[in-house]
C-alpha positions in Angstrom: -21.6 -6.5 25.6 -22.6 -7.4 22.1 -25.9 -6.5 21.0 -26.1 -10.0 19.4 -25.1 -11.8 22.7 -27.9 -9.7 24.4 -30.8 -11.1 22.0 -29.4 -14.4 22.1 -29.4 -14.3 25.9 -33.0 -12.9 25.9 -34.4 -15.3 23.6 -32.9 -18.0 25.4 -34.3 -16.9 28.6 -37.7 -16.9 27.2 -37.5 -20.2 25.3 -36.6 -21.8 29.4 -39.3 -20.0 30.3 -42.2 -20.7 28.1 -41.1 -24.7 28.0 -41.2 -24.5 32.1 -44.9 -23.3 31.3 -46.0 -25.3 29.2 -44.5 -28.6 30.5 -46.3 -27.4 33.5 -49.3 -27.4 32.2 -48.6 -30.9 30.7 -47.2 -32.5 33.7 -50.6 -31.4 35.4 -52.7 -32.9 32.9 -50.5 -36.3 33.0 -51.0 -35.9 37.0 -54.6 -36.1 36.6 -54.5 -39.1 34.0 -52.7 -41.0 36.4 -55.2 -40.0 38.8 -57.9 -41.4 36.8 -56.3 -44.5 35.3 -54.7 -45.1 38.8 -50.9 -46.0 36.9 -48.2 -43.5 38.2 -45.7 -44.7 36.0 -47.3 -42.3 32.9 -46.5 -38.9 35.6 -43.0 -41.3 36.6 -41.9 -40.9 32.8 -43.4 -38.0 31.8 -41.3 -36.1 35.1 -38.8 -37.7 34.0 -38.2 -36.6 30.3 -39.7 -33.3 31.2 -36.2 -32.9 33.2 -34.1 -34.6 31.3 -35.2 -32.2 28.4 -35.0 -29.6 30.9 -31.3 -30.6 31.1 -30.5 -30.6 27.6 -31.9 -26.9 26.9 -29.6 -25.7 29.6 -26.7 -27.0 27.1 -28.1 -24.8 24.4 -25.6 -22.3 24.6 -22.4 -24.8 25.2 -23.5 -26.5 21.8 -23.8 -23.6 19.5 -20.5 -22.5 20.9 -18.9 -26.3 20.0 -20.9 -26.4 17.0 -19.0 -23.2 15.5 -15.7 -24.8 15.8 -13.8 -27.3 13.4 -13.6 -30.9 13.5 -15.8 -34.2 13.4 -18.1 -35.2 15.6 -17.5 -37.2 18.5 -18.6 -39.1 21.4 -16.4 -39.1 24.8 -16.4 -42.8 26.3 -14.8 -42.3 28.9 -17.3 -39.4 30.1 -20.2 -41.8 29.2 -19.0 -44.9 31.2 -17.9 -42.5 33.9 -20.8 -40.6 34.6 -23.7 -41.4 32.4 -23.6 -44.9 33.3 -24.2 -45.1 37.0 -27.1 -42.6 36.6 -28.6 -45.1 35.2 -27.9 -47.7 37.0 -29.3 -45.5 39.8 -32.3 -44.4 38.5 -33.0 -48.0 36.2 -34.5 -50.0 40.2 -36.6 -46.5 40.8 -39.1 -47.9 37.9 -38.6 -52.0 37.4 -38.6 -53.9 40.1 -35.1 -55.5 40.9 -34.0 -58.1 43.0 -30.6 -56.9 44.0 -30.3 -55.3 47.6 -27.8 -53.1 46.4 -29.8 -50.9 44.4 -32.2 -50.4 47.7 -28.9 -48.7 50.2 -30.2 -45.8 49.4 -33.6 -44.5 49.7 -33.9 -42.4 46.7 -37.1 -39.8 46.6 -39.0 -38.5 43.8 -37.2 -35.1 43.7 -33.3 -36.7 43.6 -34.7 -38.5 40.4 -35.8 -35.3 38.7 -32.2 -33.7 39.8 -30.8 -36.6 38.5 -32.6 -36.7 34.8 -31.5 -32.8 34.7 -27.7 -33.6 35.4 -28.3 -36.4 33.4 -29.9 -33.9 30.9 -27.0 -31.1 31.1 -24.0 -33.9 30.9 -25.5 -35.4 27.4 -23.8 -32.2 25.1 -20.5 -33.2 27.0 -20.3 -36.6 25.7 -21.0 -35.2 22.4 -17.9 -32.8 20.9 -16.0 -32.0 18.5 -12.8 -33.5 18.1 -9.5 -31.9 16.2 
């Protein structure tokens, strides 16, 4: 194994790792706001980003690998309408209020929306890539 690829892997590591702290610590404090105010939609979009951006460090590697190759930049349609698009359409009823029973099939729970902002997260750098 390259002694490069060892230090990027490390430093990786601990940049997931210190931003899991940290967000911790900022997800608490936005817990007790919420608390206090008595508006859960601040700790609803703040758990929200905090995976989402969760999701897009997880990419890190997969862009500095596209990033090194040759071409334009590019965005995927297809991938967007195809996946990207009915996360949203999931997730959109979970904070505003809709009147459509067909958003309500399904129960959805506070922990399949954080999954959901992470996969949402992780397919982002997809959409994005280099073309030839």
């Amino acid at each position: 194994m390259k002694k490069e690829n060892v230090k990027f892997k490390i430093v990786f590591i601990l940049l997931i790792y210190t931003y899991l702290i940290v967000s911790n610590i900022l997800l608490q404090k936005m817990n007790r706001i919420s608390e206090i105010t008595y508006n859960q939609i601040i700790l609803i979009w703040s758990n929200l980003i905090f995976y989402f951006v969760l999701g897009i460090l997880l990419t890190i590697p997969f862009f500095l690998s596209e990033a090194k190759k040759k071409g334009k930049w590019g965005i995927n349609y297809k991938y967007l309408l195809t996946f990207i698009l009915p996360l949203v359409i999931i997730v959109f009823p979970y904070f505003y209020p809709v009147s459509l029973d067909f958003f309500y099939l399904v129960y959805i729970s506070e922990h399949i929306i954080n999954a959901l902002a992470v996969v949402s997260g992780y397919s982002l750098i997809f959409i994005i890539n280099k073309k030839d």
